[in-house]
C-alpha positions in Angstrom: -27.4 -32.0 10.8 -24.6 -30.1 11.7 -21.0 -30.4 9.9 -17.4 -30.5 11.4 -14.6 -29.0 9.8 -10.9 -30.1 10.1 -7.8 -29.2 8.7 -5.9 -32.5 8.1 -2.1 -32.1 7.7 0.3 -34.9 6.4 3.9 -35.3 6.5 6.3 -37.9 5.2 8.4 -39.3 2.6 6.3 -38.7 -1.0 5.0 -41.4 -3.0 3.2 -41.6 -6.4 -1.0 -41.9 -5.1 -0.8 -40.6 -2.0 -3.1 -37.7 -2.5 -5.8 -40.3 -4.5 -5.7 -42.4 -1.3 -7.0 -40.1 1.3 -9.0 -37.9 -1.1 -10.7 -41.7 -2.4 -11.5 -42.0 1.9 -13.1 -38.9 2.2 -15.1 -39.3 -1.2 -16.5 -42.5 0.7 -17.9 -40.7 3.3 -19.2 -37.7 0.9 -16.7 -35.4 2.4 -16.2 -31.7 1.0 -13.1 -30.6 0.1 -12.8 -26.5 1.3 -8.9 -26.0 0.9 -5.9 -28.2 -0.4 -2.3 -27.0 -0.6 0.7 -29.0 -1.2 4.2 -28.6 -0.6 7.8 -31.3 -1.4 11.2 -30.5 0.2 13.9 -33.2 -0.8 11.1 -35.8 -1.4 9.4 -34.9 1.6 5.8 -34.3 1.3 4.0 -31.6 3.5 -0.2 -31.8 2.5 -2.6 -29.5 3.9 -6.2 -30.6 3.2 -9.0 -29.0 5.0 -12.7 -30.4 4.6 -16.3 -30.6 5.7 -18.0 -33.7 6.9 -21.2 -34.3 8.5 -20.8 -34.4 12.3 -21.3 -37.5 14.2 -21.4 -41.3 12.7 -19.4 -39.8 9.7 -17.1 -37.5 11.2 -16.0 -40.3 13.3 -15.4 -42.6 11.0 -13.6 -40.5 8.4 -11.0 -39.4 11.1 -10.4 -43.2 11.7 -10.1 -44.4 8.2 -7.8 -41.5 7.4 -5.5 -42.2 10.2 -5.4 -45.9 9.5 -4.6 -45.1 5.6 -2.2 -42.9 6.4 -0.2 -45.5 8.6 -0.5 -47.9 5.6 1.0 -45.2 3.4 3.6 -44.7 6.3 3.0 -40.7 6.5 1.7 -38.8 9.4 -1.5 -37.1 9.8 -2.7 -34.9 12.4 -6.3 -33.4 12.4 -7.2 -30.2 13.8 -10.9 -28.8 14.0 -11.5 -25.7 13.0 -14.6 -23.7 13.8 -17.1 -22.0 11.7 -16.4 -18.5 13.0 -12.9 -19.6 12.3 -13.4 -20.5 9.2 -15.2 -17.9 7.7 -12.6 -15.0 9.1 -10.7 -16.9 7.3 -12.5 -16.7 3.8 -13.2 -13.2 4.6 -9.7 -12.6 4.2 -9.7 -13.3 0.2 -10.6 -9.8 -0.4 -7.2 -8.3 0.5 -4.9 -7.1 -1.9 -2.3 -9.4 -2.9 1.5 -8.7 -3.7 4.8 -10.9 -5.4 8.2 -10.3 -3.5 11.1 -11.7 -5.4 14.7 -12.3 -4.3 16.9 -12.9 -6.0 21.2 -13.5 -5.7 23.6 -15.9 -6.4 23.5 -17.9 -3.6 20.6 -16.9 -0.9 21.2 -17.2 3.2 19.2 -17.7 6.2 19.8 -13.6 7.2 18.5 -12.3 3.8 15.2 -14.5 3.8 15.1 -13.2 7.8 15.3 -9.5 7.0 12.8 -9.9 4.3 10.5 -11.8 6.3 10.7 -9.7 9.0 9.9 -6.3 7.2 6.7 -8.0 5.5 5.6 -9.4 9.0 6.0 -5.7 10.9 3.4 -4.5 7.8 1.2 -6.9 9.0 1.1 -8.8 5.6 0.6 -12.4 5.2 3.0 -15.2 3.4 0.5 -17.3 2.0 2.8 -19.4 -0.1 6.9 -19.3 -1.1 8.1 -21.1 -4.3 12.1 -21.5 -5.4 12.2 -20.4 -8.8 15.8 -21.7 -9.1 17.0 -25.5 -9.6 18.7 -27.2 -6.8 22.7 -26.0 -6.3 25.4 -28.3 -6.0 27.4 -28.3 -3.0 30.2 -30.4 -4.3 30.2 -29.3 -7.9 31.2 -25.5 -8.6 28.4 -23.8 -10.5 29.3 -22.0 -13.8 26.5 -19.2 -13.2 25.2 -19.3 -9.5 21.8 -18.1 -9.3 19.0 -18.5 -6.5 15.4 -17.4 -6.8 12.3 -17.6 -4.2 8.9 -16.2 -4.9 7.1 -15.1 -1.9 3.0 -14.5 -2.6 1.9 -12.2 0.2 -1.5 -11.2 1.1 -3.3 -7.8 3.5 -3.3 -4.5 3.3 -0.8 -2.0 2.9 -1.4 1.5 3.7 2.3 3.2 2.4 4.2 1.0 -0.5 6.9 3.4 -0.3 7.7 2.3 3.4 8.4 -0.9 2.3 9.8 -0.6 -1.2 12.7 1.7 1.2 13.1 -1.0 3.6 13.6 -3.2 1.1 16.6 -1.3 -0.7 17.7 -0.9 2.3 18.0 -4.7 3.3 19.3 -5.0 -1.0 22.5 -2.5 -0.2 23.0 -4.0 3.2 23.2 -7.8 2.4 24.2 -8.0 -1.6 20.2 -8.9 -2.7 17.8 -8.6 -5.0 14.2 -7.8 -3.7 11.4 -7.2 -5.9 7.6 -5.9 -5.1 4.7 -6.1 -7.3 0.8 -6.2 -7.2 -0.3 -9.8 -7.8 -2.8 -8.3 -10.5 -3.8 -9.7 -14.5 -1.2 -7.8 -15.6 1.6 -9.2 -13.7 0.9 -12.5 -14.9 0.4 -11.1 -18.7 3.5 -9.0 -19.7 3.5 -9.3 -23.2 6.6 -6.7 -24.1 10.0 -6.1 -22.7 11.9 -3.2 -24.3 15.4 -3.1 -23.5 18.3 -0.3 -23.1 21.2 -1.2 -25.0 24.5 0.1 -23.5 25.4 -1.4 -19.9 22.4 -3.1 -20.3 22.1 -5.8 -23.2 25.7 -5.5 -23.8 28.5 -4.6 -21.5 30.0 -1.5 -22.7 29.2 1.9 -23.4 29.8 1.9 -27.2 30.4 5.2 -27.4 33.4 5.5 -25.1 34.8 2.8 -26.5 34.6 4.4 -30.3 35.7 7.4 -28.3 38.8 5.2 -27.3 39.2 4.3 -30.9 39.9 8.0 -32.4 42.0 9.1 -29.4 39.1 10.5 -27.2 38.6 8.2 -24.8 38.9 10.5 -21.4 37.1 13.3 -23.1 33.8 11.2 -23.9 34.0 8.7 -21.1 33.6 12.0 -18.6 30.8 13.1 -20.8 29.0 9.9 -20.4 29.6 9.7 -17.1 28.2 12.8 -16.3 24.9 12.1 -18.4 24.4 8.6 -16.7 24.2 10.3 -13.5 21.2 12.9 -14.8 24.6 15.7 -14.2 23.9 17.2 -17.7 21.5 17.3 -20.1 21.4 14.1 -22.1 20.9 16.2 -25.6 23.9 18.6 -24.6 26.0 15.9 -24.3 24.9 13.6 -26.8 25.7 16.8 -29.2 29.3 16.5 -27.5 30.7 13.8 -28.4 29.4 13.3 -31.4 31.2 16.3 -32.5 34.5 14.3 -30.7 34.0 11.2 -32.9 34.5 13.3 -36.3 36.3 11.5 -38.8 35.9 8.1 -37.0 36.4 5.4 -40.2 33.3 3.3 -40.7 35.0 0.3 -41.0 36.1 0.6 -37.1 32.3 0.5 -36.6 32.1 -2.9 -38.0 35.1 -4.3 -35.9 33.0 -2.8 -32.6 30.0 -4.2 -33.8 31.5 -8.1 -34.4 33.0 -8.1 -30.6 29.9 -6.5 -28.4 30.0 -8.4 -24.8 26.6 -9.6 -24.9 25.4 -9.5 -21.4 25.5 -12.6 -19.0 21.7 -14.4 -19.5 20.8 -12.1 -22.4 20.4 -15.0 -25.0 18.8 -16.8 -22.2 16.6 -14.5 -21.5 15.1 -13.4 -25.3 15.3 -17.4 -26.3 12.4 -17.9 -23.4 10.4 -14.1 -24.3 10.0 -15.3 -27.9 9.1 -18.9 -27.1 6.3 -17.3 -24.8 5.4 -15.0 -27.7 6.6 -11.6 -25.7 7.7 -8.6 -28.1 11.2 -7.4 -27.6 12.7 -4.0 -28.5 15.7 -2.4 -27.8 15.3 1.4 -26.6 18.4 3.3 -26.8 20.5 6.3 -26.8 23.0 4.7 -28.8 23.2 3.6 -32.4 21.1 1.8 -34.7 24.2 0.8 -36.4 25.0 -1.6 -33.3 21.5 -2.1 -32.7 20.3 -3.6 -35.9 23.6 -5.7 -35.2 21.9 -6.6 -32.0 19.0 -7.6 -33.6 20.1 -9.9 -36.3 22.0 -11.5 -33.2 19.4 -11.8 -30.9 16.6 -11.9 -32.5 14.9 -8.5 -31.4 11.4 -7.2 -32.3 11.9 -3.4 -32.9 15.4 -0.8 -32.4 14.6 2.7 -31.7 18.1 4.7 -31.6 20.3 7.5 -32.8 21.5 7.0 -36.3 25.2 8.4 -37.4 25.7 10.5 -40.3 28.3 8.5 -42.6 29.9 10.3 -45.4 32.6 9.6 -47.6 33.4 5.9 -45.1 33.6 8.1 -42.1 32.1 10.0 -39.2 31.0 13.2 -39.6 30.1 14.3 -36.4 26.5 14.8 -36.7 22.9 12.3 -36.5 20.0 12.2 -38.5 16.6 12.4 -37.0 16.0 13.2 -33.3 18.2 12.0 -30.4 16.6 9.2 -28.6 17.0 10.5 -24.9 14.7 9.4 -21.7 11.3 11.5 -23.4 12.1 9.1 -26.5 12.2 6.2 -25.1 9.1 6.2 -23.1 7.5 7.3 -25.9 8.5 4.8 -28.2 7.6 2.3 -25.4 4.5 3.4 -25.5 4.1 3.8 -29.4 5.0 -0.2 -30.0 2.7 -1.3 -26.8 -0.2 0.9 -28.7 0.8 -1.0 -32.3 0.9 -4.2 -30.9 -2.3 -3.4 -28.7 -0.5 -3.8 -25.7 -1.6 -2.1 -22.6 0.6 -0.2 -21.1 0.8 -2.3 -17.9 1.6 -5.4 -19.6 5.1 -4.2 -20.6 8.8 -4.3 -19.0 11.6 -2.0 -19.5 15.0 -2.4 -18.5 17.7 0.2 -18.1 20.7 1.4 -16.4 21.1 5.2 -16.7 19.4 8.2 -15.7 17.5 8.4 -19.3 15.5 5.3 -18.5 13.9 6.3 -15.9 10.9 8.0 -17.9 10.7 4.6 -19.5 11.0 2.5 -16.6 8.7 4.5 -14.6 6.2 4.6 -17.3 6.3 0.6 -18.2 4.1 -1.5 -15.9 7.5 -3.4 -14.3 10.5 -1.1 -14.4 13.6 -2.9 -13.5 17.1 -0.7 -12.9 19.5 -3.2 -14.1 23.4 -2.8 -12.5 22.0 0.3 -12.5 23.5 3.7 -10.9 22.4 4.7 -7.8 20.6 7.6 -8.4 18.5 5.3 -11.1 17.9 2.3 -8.6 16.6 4.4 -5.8 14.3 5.5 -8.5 13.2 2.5 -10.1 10.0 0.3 -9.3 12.6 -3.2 -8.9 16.4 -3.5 -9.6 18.9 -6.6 -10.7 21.9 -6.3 -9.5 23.2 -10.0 -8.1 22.6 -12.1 -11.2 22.2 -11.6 -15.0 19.8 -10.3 -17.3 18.0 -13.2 -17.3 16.9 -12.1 -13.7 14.3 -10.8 -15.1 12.5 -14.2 -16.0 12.1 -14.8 -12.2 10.7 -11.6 -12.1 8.1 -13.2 -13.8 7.4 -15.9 -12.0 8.8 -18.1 -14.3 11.1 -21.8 -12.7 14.2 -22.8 -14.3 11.7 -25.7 -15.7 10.0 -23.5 -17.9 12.9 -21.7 -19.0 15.9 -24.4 -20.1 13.5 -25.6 -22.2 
């Protein structure tokens, strides 16, 4: 005998056993459950449930028993058949690639969602389910650190990424948003090591202007650094520069700088989930290990690759010791921990700001420009602008429930 398929859709306020009361009817009548999906929107439940039954005496009855138990649950159901043509199109379509876009912002409007939406429905591309990643915001109460998230798993096939990744940036410069694409792939839902930049990144400040500051240099340095952030020199030259500008600097200044670093906004946040998942951390920069190993006690970091200072007599002498960690470095010493810890390379996740992360954020398997320069976003595979460091969590595809643990 031949079998009728139906998509069944519910709607109405939620209750505990709703779902074990009309899957229980269809059990009765030996019904076979081909797709379920559930959705709740301030306690309102929206249940898609599509089955096969046996045409006829049982398809019948099913229909009338489910309707009857969903007026005794005091939800709404509406049944609509689906053909077998239908349906297997349908199931054909489970093949197609599958991608993640993330947005992200302090507080996320109708116009941002539209623009999104819109650029992902021109490429033909299917929403097949959209997830807040962020709790619930206040409208009376102010919030502290105001942060929205939505996860958006789309589904088809995409001839050009770059056409979309540039309409995306495009929408994040116009409207003040976040918008991340990935490949919904094993590795995306396995990162197992994020290295970090340290200057402008992990902490707010560029150490080295502000040691610059503390021996009279300031302008001198902060135009050097300037200048290297933006790729406008040669990282090594300058590096080399003002080293040579910080000469006699006192080593107990070092110390002071080190005790007030401006930890970034959701950087403890951030590292307290990572090593509760078991993620490697490592900080990855062309800075000092002197503020780095600081970093690390504070934080709780893995692994610090950076420059070290030559110290002599309690102060600066100008030079380094070993080889400058510049962009080359860093993506190699990315790669040299993901190879220790036997990491693949597309399980990891760097995070950077200048121009000399872009090896190592074009190298990791996420790359993530964060309050980056221009040059470096339009470069990157994601950016974080809008929110803190701990941004990158949602990147993920982690909820606030998994996180303020």
């Amino acid at each position: 005998m031949a079998n009728d398929i139906f998509l069944l859709n519910i709607s109405g306020q939620d209750k505990p056993g709703l779902t074990a009361e009309l899957t229980s009817v269809l059990a009765t009548y030996d019904g076979k459950i081909l797709d379920i999906g559930q959705a709740n929107i301030h306690d309102t439940l929206s249940l898609g449930l599509m089955f096969e039954i046996e045409s006829g005496e049982k398809s019948s009855a099913v229909q009338k028993e489910l309707l009857f138990k969903a007026y005794e649950l005091g939800v709404t159901a509406k049944f609509s058949p689906i053909s077998l043509a239908n349906y297997e199109d349908w199931v054909s379509q489970q093949g197609k690639d599958r991608y993640i876009v993330t947005i992200l912002g302090e507080k996320l409007a109708a116009n941002q969602i539209a623009e999104v939406t819109k650029v992902i429905s021109e490429k033909n591309l299917n929403i097949d389910a959209i997830k807040r990643l962020t709790g619930r915001l206040s409208l009376v109460k102010a919030e502290e650190y105001p942060r929205a998230s939505i996860e958006l798993s789309i589904r088809g096939r995409l001839e050009k990424k770059s056409d979309l990744t540039e309409k995306f940036m495009q929408i994040s410069r116009d409207l003040d948003v976040d918008i991340a694409f990935q490949e919904d792939n094993i590795y995306r839902r396995n990162r197992r090591l994020v290295c970090f930049d340290m200057d402008s990144t992990l902490i707010q400040t560029e150490v080295i202007d502000e040691l610059a500051e503390l021996a009279g240099v300031g302008e001198q340095v902060k135009a050097i650094t300037e200048a290297a952030m933006q790729g406008e020199i040669d990282f090594n030259e300058s590096f080399k520069r003002r080293m040579k500008l910080l000469k006699g600097l006192s080593e107990e200044v070092l110390q002071g700088v080190a005790e007030r670093l401006p930890i970034t906004k959701g950087a403890r946040r951030l590292i307290d989930t990572l090593k509760s998942y078991g993620f490697k951390t490592a900080i990855l920069s062309g800075g000092f290990t002197y503020f780095g190993h600081y970093l690390q006690k504070e934080l709780g970091i893995d692994y610090v690759y950076a420059n070290q200072l030559e110290i002599k007599d309690g102060a600066l002498t100008g030079n380094y010791l070993g080889d400058i960690v510049n962009g080359a470095k860093k993506a190699e010493y990315l790669k040299e921990i993901a190879d220790k810890e036997g990491i693949h390379i597309n399980q990891t996740i760097a995070v950077g700001d200048g121009a000399n992360d872009l090896q190592m954020l074009n190298l990791a398997g996420l790359g993530i420009a964060f309050h980056a320069k221009p040059k470096v976003k339009d470069n990157a595979q994601s950016s974080i602008s809008s929110i803190g460091l701990d941004g990158v969590l949602y990147l993920l595809g982690y909820h606030d429930r998994h996180i303020d643990l």
